[in-house]
C-alpha positions as CSV (number, residue, x, y, z in Angstrom):
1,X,156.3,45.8,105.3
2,X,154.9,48.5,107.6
3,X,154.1,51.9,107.6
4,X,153.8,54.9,109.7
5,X,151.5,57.4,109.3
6,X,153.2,59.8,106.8
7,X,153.3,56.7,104.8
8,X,156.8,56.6,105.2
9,X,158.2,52.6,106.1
10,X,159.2,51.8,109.0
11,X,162.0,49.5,110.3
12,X,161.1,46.4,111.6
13,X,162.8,43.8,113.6
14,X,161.7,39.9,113.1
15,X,162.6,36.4,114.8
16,X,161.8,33.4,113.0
17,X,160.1,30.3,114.9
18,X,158.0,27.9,115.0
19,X,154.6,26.6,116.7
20,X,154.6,22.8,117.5
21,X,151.1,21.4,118.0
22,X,150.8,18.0,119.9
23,X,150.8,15.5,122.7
24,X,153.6,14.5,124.7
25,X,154.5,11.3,123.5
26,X,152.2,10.5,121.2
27,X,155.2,10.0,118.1
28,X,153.8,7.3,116.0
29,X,150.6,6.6,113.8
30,X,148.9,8.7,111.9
31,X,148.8,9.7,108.0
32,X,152.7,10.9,108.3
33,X,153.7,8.9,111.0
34,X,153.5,11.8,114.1
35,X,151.1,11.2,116.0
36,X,147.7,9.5,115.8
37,X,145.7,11.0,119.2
38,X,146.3,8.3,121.1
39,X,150.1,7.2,123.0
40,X,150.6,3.7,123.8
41,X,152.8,0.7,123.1
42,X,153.5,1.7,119.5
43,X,155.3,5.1,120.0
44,X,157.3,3.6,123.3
45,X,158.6,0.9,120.3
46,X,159.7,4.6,118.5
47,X,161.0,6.4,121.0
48,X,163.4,3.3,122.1
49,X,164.4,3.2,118.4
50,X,165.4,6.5,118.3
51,X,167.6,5.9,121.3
52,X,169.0,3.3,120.1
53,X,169.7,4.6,116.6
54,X,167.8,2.4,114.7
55,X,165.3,5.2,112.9
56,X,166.9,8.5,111.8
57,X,166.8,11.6,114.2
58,X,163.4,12.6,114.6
59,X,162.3,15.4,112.8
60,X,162.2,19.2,115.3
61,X,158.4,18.4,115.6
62,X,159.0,14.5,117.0
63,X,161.7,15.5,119.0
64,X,158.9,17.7,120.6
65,X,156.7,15.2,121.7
66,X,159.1,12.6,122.4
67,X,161.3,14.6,124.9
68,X,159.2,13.8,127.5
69,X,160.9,15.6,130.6
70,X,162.0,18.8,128.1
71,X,165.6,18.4,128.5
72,X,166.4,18.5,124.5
73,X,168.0,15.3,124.7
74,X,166.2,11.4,124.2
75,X,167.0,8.6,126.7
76,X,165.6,6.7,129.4
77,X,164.4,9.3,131.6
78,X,162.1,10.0,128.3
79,X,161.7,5.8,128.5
80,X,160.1,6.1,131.6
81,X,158.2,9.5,131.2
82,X,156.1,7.9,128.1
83,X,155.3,4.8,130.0
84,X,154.1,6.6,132.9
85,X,151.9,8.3,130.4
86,X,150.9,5.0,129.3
87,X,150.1,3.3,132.7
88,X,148.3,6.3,133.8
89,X,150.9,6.4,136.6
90,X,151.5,9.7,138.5
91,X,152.3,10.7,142.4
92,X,152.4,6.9,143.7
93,X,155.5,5.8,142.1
94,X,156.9,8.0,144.5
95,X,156.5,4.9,147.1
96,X,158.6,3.4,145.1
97,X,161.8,3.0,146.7
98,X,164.9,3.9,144.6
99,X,169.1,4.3,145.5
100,X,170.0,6.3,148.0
101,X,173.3,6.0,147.5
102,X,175.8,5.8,144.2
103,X,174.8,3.2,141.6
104,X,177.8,1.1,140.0
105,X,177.9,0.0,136.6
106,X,181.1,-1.8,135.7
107,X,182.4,-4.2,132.9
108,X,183.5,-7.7,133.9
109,X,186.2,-9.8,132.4
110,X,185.3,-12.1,129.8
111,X,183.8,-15.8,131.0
112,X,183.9,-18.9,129.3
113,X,181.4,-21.2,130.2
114,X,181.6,-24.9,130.1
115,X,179.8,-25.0,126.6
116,X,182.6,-23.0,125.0
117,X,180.6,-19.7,125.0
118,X,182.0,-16.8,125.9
119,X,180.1,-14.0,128.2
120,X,180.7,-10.6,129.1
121,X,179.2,-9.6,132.2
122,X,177.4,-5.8,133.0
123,X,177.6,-5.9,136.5
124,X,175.7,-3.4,139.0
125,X,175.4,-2.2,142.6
126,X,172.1,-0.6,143.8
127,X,170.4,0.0,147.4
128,X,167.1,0.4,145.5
129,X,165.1,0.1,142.8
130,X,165.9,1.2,139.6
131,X,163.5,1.7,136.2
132,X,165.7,1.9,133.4
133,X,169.0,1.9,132.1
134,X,170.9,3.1,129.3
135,X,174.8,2.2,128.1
136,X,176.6,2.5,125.2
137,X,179.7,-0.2,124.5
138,X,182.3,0.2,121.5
139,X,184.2,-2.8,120.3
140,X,186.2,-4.0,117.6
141,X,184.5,-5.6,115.2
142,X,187.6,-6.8,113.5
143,X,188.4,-9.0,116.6
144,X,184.8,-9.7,117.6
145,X,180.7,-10.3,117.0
146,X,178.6,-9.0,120.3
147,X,175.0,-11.4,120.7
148,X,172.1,-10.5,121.9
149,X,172.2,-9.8,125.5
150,X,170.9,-11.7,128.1
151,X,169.1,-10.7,131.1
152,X,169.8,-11.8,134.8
153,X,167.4,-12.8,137.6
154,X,168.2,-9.0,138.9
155,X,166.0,-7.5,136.1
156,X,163.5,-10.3,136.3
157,X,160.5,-8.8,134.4
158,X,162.5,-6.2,132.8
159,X,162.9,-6.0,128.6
160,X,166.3,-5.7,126.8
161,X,166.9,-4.5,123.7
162,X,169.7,-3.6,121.7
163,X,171.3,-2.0,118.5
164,X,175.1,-2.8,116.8
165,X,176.1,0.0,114.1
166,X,180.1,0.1,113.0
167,X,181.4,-1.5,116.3
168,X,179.2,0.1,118.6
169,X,176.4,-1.6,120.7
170,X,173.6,0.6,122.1
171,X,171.3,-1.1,124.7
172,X,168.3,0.3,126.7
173,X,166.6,-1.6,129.8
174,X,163.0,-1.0,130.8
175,X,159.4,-2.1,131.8
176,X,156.4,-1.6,130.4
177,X,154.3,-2.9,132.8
178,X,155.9,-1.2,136.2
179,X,158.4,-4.0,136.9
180,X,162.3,-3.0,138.5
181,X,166.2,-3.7,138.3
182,X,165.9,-5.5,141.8
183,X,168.4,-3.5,144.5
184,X,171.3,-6.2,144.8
185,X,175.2,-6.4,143.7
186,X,175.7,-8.8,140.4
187,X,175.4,-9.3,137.1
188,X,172.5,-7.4,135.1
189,X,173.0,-8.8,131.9
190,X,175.7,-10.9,129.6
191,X,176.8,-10.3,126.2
192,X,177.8,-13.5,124.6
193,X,180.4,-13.1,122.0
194,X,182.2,-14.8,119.3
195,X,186.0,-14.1,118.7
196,X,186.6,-13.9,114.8
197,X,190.1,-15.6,115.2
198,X,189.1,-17.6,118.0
199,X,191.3,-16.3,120.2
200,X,190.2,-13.1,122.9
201,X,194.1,-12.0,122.5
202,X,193.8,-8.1,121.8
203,X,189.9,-8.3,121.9
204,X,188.7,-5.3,124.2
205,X,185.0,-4.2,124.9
206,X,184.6,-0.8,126.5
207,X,181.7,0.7,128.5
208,X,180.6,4.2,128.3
209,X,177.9,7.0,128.6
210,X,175.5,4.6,131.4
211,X,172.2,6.2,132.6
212,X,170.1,4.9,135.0
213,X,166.9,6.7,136.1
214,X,164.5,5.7,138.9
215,X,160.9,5.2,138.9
216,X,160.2,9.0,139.1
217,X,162.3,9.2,136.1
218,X,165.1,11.1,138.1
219,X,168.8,9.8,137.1
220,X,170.6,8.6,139.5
């Protein structure tokens, strides 16, 4: 309420916010689980689980400090943000050689290899380096069981990890230690699956929403 000074109120106009106090990154630890001070290893585990789906969306105030390059959204770019915060890594990754062309990401047909198993191949086609990469694949879960994935020699170095949720696999590719997707044409990873009938005959895996960000954490 305020007041003029005949005493008589005056109108007044108000917009609600807020004030979010912390550091970038620092997501994890501490007595509610936001932030301890300190941003290492423990929040990148968090932020990849919140990409991947595996935690619940974060709360306005970890959103905050986990969207890393302020574009409202969490993915890799954010991936490769919090480890630069990490590594202490700043100005010199921009050495680092990345595409300078268009980077492919396609889905290959189903292999079956002479043990019986079955592989789906993630292929890609780079001129350079790349840091990180996101996709999303749906599936029918009726028809078939995705396995964990399995990294080629062209992300030698790199970590894979992945998330299934009501026929839909979510997988993020990174380094923690400053390690690349080598520039090459081939397959990045498999996915071994198993067909619940045993036959592949109306099985279908599709590929969708791929990002892949360079070592300045720039998509490309």
């Amino acid at each position: 309420v305020v007041s003029d000074p005949d005493t008589q109120p005056g109108s007044v106009m108000h917009i609600d916010g807020a004030i979010h106090i912390g550091s970038p990154g620092d997501l994890a630890g501490g007595s509610q689980g936001e932030g301890d001070g300190e941003v290492n290893i423990v929040d990148l585990v968090k932020l990849i689980q919140y990409i991947l789906g595996t935690l619940p969306a974060p709360s306005d105030f970890a959103l905050f400090v986990a969207d890393i390059n302020g574009d409202e959204d969490l993915n890799v770019l954010d991936v490769i943000g919090l480890i630069d915060l990490i590594l202490g890594e700043g100005p010199s990754k921009a050495l680092v050689t990345g595409p300078t062309g268009p980077v492919i990401v396609s889905l290959g047909a189903m292999q079956i290899q002479t043990t019986g198993q079955t592989l789906i191949p993630i292929s890609v086609e780079t001129n350079g380096l790349l840091a990180a990469m996101e996709a999303t694949l749906t599936f029918d879960p009726a028809r078939l069981q995705p396995g964990t994935p399995l990294l080629t020699g062209l992300a030698q170095g790199m970590t894979i990890e992945s998330h299934i949720a009501d026929g839909t696999m979510r997988i993020v590719i990174f380094s923690a230690d400053g390690h690349s997707i080598n520039a090459g044409n081939g397959a990045l990873f498999h996915i071994p699956v198993t067909m619940i009938n045993g036959s592949a005959a109306g099985a279908s895996f599709t590929l969708s929403n791929v990002l892949v960000a360079d070592a300045q954490a720039h998509m490309v």
